[in-house]
C-alpha positions in Angstrom: -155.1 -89.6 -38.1 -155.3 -85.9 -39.6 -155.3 -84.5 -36.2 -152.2 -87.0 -35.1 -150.4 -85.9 -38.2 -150.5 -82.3 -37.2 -149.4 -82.8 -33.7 -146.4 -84.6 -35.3 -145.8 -81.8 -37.8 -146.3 -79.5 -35.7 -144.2 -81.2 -32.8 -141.4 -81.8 -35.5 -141.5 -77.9 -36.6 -140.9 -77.2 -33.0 -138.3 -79.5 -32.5 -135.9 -78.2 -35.6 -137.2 -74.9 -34.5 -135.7 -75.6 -31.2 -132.4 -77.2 -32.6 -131.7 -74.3 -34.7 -131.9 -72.2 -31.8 -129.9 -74.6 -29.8 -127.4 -74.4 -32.5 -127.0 -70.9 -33.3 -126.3 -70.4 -29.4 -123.2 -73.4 -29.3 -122.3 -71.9 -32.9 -121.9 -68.4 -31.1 -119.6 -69.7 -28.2 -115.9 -69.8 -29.4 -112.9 -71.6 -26.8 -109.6 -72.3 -27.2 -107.9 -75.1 -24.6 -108.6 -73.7 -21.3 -112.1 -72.8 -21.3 -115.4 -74.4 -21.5 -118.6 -73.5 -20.7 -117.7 -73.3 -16.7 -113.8 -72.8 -16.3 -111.4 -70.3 -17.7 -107.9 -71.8 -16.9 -105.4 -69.4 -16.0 -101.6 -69.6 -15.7 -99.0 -67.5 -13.6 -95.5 -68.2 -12.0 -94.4 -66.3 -9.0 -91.1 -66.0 -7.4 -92.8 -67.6 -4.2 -89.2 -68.3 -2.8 -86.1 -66.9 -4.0 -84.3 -63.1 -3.9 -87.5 -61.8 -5.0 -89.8 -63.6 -2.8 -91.4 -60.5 -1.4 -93.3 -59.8 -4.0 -95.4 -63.3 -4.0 -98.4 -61.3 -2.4 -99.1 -60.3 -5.7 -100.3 -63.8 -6.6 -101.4 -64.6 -3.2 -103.7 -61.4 -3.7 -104.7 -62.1 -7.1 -106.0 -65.8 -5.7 -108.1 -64.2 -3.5 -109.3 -61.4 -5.9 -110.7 -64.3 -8.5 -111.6 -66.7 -5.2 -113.9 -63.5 -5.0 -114.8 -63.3 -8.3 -115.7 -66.9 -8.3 -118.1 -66.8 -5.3 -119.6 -64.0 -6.8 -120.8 -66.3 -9.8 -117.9 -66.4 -12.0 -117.9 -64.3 -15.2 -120.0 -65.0 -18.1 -120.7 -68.0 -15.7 -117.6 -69.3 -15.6 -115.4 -69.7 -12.8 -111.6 -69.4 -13.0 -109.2 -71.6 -12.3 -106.0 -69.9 -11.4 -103.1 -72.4 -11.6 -99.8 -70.5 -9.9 -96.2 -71.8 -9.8 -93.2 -70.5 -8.1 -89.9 -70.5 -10.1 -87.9 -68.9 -7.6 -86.6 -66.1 -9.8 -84.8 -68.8 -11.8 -85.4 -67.9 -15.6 -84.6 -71.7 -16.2 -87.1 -73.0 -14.2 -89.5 -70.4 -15.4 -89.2 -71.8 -18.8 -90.2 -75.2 -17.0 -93.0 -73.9 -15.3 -94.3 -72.3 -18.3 -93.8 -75.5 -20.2 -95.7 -77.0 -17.7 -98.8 -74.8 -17.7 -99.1 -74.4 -21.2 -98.9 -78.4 -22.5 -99.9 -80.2 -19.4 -102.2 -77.9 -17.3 -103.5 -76.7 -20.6 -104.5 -72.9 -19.5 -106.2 -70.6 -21.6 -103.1 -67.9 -21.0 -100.2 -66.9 -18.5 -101.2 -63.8 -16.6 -98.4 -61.7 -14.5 -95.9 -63.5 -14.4 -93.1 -61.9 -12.0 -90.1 -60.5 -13.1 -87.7 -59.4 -16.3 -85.4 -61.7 -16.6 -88.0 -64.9 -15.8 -90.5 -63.5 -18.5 -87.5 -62.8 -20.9 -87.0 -66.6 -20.7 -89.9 -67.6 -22.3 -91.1 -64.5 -24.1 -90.4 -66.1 -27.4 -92.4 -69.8 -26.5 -95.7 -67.9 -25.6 -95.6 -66.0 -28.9 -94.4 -69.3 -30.9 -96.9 -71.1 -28.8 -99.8 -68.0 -29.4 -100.5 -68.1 -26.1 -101.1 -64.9 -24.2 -98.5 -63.6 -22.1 -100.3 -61.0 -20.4 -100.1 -57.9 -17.8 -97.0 -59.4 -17.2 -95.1 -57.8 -13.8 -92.4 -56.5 -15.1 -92.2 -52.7 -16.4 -89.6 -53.5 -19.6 -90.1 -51.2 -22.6 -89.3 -54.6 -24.5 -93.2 -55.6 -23.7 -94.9 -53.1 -25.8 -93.8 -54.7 -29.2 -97.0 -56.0 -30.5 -95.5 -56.4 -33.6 -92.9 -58.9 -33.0 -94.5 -59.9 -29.8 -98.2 -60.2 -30.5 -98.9 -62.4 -27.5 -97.1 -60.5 -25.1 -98.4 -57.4 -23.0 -97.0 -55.2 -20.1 -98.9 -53.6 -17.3 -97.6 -51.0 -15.2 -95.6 -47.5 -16.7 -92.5 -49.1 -18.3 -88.8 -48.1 -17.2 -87.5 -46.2 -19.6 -90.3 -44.2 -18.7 -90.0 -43.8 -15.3 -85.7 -43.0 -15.9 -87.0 -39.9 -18.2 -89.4 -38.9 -15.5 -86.5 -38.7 -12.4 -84.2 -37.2 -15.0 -86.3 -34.4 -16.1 -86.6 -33.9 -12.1 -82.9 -33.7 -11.9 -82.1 -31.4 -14.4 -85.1 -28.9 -13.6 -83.9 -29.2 -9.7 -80.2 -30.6 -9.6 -78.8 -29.2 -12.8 -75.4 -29.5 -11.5 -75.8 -33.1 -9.6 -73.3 -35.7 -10.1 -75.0 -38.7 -10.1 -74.4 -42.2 -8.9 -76.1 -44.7 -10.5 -77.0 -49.0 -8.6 -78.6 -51.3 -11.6 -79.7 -54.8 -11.5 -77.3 -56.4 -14.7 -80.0 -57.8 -16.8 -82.6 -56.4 -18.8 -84.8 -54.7 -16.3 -81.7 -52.9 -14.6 -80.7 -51.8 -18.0 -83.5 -50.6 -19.1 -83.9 -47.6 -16.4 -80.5 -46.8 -16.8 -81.6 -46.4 -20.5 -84.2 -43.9 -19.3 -82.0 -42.2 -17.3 -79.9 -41.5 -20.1 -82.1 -40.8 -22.6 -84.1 -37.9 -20.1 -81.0 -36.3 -19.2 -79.9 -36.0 -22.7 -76.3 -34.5 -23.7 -75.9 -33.9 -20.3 -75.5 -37.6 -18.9 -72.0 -38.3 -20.0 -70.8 -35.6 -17.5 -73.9 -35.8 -14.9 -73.4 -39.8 -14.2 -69.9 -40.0 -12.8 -70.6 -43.6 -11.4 -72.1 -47.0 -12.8 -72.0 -50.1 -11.1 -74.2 -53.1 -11.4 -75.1 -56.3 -9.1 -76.3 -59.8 -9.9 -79.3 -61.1 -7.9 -77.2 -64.2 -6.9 -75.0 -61.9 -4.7 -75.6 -62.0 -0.8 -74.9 -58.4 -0.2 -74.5 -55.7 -2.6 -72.9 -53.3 0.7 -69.6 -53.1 -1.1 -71.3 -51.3 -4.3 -72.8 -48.5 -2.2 -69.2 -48.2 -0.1 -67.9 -47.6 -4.1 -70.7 -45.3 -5.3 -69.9 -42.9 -2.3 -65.9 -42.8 -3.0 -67.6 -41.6 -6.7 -68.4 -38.3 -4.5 -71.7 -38.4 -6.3 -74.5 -35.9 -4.3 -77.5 -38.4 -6.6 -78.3 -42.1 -6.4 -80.5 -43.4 -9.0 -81.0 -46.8 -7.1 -82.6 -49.7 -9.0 -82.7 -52.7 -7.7 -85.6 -55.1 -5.8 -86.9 -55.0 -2.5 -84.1 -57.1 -1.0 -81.2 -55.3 -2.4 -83.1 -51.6 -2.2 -83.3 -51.9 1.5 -79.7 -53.0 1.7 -78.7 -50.0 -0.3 -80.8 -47.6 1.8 -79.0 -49.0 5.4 -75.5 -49.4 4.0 -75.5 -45.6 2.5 -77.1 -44.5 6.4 -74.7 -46.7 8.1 -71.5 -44.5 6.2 -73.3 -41.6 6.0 -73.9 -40.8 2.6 -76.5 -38.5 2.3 -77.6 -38.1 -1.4 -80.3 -37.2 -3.3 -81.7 -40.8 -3.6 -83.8 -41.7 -6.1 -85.5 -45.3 -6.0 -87.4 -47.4 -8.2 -90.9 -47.9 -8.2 -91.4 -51.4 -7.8 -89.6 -51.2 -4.8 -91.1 -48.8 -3.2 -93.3 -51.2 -0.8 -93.2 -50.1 3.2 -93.0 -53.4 4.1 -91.2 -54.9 1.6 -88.1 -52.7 1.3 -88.9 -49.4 3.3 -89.6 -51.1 6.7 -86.6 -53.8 6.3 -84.3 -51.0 5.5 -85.4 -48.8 8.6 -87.7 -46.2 8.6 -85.3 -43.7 10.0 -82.9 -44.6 7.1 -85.3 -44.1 4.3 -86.2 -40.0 5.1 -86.7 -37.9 1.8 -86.2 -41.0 -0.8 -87.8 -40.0 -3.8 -89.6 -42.4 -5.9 -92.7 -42.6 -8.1 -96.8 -44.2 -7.8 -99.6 -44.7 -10.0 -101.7 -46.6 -7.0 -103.1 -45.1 -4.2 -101.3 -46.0 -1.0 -103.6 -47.1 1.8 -101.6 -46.0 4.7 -101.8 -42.2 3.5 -104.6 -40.8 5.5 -106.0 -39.2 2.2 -107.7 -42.2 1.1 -109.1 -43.4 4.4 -112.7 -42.4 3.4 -112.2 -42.9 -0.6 -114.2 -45.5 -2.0 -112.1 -47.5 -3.5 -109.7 -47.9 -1.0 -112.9 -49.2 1.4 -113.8 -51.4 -1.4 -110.2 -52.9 -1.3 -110.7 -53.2 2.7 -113.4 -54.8 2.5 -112.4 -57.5 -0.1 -108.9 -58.3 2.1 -111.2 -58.8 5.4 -113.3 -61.2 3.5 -110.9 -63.1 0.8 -107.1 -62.1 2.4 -107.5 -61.1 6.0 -103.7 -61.9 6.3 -102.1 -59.3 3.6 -100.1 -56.8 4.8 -101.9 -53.9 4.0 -98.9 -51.6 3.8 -97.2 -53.8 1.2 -97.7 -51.9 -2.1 -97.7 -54.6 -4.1 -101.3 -56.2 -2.4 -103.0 -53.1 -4.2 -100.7 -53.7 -7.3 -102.1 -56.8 -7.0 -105.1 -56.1 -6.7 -105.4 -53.7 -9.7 -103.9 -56.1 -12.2 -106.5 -58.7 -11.1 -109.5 -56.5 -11.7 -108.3 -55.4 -15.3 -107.6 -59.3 -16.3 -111.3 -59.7 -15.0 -112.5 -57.4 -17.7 -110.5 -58.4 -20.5 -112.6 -61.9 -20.2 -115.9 -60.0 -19.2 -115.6 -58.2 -22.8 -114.6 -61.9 -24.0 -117.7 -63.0 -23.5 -118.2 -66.5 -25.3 -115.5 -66.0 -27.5 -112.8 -67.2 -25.5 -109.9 -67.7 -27.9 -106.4 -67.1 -27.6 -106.6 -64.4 -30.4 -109.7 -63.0 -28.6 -108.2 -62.4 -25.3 -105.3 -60.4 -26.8 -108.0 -58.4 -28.8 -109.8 -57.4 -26.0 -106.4 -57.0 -23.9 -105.9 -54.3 -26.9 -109.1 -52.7 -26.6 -109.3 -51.0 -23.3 -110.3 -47.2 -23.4 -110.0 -44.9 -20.1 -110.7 -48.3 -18.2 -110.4 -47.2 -14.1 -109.4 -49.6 -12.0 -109.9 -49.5 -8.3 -106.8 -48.2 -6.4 -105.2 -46.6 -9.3 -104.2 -42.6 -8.7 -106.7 -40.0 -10.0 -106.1 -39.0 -13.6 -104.4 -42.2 -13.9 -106.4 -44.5 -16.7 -105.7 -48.0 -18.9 -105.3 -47.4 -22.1 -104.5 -49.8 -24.6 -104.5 -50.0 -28.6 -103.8 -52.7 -31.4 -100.4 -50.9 -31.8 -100.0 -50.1 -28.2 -99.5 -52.4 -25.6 -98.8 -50.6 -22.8 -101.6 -50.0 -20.6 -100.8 -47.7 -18.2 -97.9 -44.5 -19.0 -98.9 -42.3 -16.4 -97.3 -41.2 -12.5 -96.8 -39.1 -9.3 -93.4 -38.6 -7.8 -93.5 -38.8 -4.3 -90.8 -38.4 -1.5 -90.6 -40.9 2.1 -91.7 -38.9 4.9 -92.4 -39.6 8.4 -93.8 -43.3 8.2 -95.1 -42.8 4.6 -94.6 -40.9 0.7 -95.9 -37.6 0.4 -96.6 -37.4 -3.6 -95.7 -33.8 -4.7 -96.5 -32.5 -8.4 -98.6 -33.6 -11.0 -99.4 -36.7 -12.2 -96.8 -36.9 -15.5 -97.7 -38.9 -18.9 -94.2 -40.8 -19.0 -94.7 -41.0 -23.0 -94.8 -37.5 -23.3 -91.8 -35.0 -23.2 -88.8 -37.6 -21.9 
C-alpha cells in the first residue's frame, strides 16, 4: 500500500503539474470572433464589377498571396480564411457587405477594402463596431486619424501628399504654367486637389485657371477634357481611376492638346489605364511609384521581383503581370501577414491594431529602394514616401529621388 500510495501521489503531482502547464499555455492565447486556434477570418470587399472593376486583381492577388501562405503552414499555425465580396463601387452596398462580414461571417477584421467613397461608407461602423479597418486601398489623408478613427488605417502615400509632391515639381519646372485641373467629386478627388493647392501655395489662385469635376456614374467624361483645353491651360493634373484616366488620355490625343499631364498614382497601371488609353497617346505622362514595376528591365534579376514571379507561376499564373496593382497587391498582402505574425496568440481586435501601429522600417517585397513602412500609435500612415516617373516608350522612366511626401509640401 505505501508503494501504491506514492505512485498515486506521485501520478497526481504530475497530473496538476501537467494541468497548470496546460493552463498557463490556453491562459496565454487571447482571440476575439474570428480566430481560433486554426483560422484567422479575414474580411475585404472589392469592386469586382462596376467603374472600378479593374482594380479587383488586387483581391484576386491577395487570395493567392494567403492561398500561399496557407500551404506554407499557415502563421502561428493558423490558416486564413479570406472571405471577399464585391460591392461594385456602390458605397450602399459596401455598407451591406460590411454588415455582412462583420455580424454574420464573423471576421476577425476588414482588410483593403477598395476605394474612398466605399470605405467612407462604413468608416464610422468599423470604429463603432471596434473592428479593424485596415490597409485600406484608398490613399485619403482622412485615414490617418487614429484619434477619432482608432480602428481605421491607410496604406499607400496619401493624396494630399502626392498633390504637394507634383506641385513642388510645377513650380521648380513650370513656374509660369497654367494649370488645368480633372477631379473625381467625392472625397478622394478632393483630396488631391487639396494637395495641389496646398504645394503650390499663394500661387494656386492664379496657376489653376480650370476646375472641373466628374461623377463615376457618367459614361464618358470626353466633354470635360474638350472644356479643360478651351481653359488654354499648358498643365493637367488628372485624377481620376483607370477607366476615366484612359478616357482623358485618348480624348486630349484625339483634339490635340498637348499639356504637361500629370496623372495620379493609382492609375498609373499599363494595363489598366495606360494600355486602354493607347500607348502612343500616353508619351511623357508624369506620374509617381513607390513599387517596383516589373516590366522595367532594371528589376529583371532583383530578388524580389523573382520572388514575386515565382509566387504568380505557382498561386496566380493568370495575373497580368504589367498591371501595377498585382504588385500593389502583392505588397499589402505581405504586410497584413506580419501584423498577425507579431500577433502571435493574442489575436484580439485591439491587438491587431497595436501591432498594425508598431511597424518599424518593415521592407516589403516590391516596394522601391529607400522606400520603408513605418507606422506609430499616433501615426497611421504607413508608407509617405515616392519616385516621380514620366511614360516612355512602352513603360515609366522614374527620374529624381525618392521624396518623403510629409516633408517640405
Amino acid at each position: 500500500m505505501p508503494a501504491l500510495h506514492v505512485r498515486l501521489a506521485a501520478f497526481s503531482a504530475a497530473f496538476l503539474i501537467a494541468a497548470a502547464t496546460s493552463n498557463a499555455a490556453l491562459a496565454q492565447k487571447k482571440y476575439d470572433i474570428g480566430a481560433t486556434d486554426t483560422e484567422i477570418k479575414i474580411g475585404n470587399i472589392m469592386a469586382y464589377s462596376g467603374p472600378a472593376s479593374s482594380y479587383s486583381v488586387i483581391g484576386r492577388t491577395e487570395a493567392a498571396y494567403f492561398a500561399k501562405i496557407n500551404a506554407e503552414g499557415g502563421i502561428n499555425g493558423r490558416k486564413i480564411n479570406f472571405i471577399s465580396y464585391d460591392d461594385g463601387y456602390s458605397p450602399p452596398k459596401t455598407v451591406e457587405q460590411a454588415r455582412k462580414l462583420v455580424e454574420s461571417d464573423e471576421v476577425l477584421l476588414i482588410f483593403n477594402s477598395l476605394g474612398t467613397p466605399p470605405n467612407s461608407a462604413i468608416h464610422k461602423y468599423m470604429n463603432e463596431k471596434k473592428v479593424p479597418q485596415l490597409f485600406v486601398a484608398t490613399g485619403a489623408t482622412k485615414w490617418n486619424d487614429p484619434s477619432a478613427f482608432p480602428w481605421t488605417m491607410g496604406f499607400q502615400p496619401n493624396y494630399q501628399s502626392e498633390g504637394r509632391i507634383y506641385a513642388r515639381y510645377i513650380l521648380e519646372n513650370m513656374p509660369n504654367a497654367r494649370i488645368a485641373v480633372l477631379y473625381q467629386n467625392d472625397d478622394y478627388g478632393k483630396d488631391y486637389l487639396k494637395g495641389l493647392k496646398d504645394g503650390l501655395g499663394a500661387k494656386a489662385a492664379s496657376m489653376i485657371v480650370a476646375e472641373d469635376s466628374y461623377e463615376t456614374t457618367e459614361p464618358t467624361i470626353d466633354s470635360h477634357i474638350i472644356k479643360l483645353k478651351a481653359s488654354g491651360a499648358d498643365v493637367f493634373f488628372d485624377v481620376a481611376i483607370p477607366k476615366f484616366a484612359a478616357q482623358a488620355i485618348r480624348k486630349a490625343a484625339e483634339i490635340e492638346w498637348k499639356p504637361t499631364h500629370f496623372l495620379n498614382n493609382v492609375s498609373s497601371s499599363i494595363s489598366a489605364a495606360i494600355k486602354p488609353a493607347g500607348i502612343e497617346n500616353a508619351q511623357g505622362v508624369i506620374s509617381s511609384a513607390y513599387l517596383k514595376d516589373p516590366t522595367d528591365a532594371q528589376w529583371k534579376d532583383d530578388a524580389d521581383i523573382k520572388a514575386w514571379n515565382a509566387f504568380l507561376d505557382k498561386y496566380y499564373s493568370e495575373a497580368n503581370r504589367i498591371d501595377a496593382n498585382v504588385i500593389y497587391g502583392y505588397a499589402v498582402a505581405q504586410t497584413m501577414v506580419q501584423v498577425l505574425k507579431q500577433c502571435g496568440d493574442d489575436l484580439t481586435r485591439a491587438n491587431v491594431m497595436k501591432q498594425a501601429a508598431s511597424l518599424h522600417d518593415f521592407a516589403v517585397r516590391g516596394l522601391l529602394p529607400g522606400v520603408k513602412i513605418n507606422t506609430s500609435p499616433t501615426d497611421f500612415a504607413p508608407i509617405s514616401q515616392m519616385q516621380l516617373m514620366r511614360f516612355k516608350g512602352e513603360t515609366w522612366e522614374r527620374f529624381g529621388d525618392v521624396i518623403n511626401s510629409d516633408v517640405g509640401g
